[in-house]
C-alpha positions in Angstrom: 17.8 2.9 -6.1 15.6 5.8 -6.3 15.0 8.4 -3.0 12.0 8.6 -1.5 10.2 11.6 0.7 10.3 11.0 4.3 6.3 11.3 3.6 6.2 8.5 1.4 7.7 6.5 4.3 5.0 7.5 6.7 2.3 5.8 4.2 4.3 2.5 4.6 2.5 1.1 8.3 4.8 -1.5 9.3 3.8 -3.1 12.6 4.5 -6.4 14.9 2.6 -9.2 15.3 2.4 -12.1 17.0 2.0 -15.5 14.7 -1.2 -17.5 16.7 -2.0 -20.1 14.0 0.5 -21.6 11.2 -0.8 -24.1 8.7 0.8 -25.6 5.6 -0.6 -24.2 2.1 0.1 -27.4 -0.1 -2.5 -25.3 -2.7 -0.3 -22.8 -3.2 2.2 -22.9 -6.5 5.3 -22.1 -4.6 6.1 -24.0 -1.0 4.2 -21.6 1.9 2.7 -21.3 4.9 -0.5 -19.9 5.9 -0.1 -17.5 9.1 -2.9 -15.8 11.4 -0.9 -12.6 12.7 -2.6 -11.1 16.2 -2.0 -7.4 15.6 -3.1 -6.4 18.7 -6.8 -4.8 20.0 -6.8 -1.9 16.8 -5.8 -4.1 13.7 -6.8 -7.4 14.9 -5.8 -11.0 13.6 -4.8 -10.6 10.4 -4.0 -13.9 7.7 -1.2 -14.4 5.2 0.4 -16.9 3.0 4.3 -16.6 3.0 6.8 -18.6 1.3 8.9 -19.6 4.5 9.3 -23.5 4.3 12.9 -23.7 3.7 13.6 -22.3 6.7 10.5 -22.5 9.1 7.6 -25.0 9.8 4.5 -24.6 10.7 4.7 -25.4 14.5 7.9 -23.6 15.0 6.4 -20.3 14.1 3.2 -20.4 16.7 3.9 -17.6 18.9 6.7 -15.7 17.5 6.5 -12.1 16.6 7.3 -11.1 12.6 7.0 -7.5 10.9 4.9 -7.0 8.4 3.2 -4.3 6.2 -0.5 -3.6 7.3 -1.7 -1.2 5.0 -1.7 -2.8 1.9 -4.8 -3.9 0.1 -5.9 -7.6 1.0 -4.6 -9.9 -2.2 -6.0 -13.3 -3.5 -3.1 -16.2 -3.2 -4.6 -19.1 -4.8 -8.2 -19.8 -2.7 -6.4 -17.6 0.1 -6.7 -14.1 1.1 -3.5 -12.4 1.9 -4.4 -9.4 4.5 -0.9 -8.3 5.3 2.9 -9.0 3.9 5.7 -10.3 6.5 8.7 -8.8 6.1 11.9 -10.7 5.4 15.1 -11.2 3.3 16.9 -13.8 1.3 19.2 -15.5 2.2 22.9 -16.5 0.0 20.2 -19.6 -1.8 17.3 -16.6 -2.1 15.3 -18.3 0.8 13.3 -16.1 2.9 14.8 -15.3 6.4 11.9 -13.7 8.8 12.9 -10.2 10.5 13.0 -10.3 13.9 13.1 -8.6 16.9 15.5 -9.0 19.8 13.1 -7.7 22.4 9.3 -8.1 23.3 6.7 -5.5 22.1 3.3 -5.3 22.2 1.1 -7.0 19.3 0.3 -3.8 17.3 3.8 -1.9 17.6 4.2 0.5 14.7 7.6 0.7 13.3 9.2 4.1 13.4 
């Protein structure tokens, strides 16, 4: 693992955001999900495609809050375009596990 500059950190805008709309994305190559993340009234609703079916559906996710990276440019998944990444980790079988928060915070929360 390489250091970083507590600068280069700063360029990295990680913020919460509250899932509004989940949908399958039986297009995509891998098993995912597509997500509409509220971001609150400065970044808006932002979409994604995440590969979280092993662990979360669809419904299940409506309404809970994920982190995700904001300021990376928007990417082409399949016919989808990815606006933001949310954040998670794999689990012992390399399944994605969302990060999470254990208290409420506004849509739009930077991390710090």
């Amino acid at each position: 693992m390489s250091l970083i500059e507590f600068d280069d950190f700063l360029k990295v805008d990680i913020r919460a955001g509250r899932v509004m709309r989940a949908e399958p994305y039986p297009e995509a190559r891998k098993p995912a999900l597509k997500l509409w993340v509220d971001f609150g009234p400065e970044l808006g609703i932002k979409k994604t495609s995440a590969q979280l079916t092993e662990h979360y559906d669809a419904s299940a996710l409506e309404g809970r809050m994920v982190m995700a990276v904001v300021n990376f440019p928007p990417r082409q998944i399949g016919k989808f375009m990815s606006e933001v990444l949310v954040l998670g980790v794999p689990d012992a079988d390399g399944a994605v596990v969302l990060l999470s928060l254990d208290q409420e915070v506004a849509p739009g929360a930077r991390m710090f």
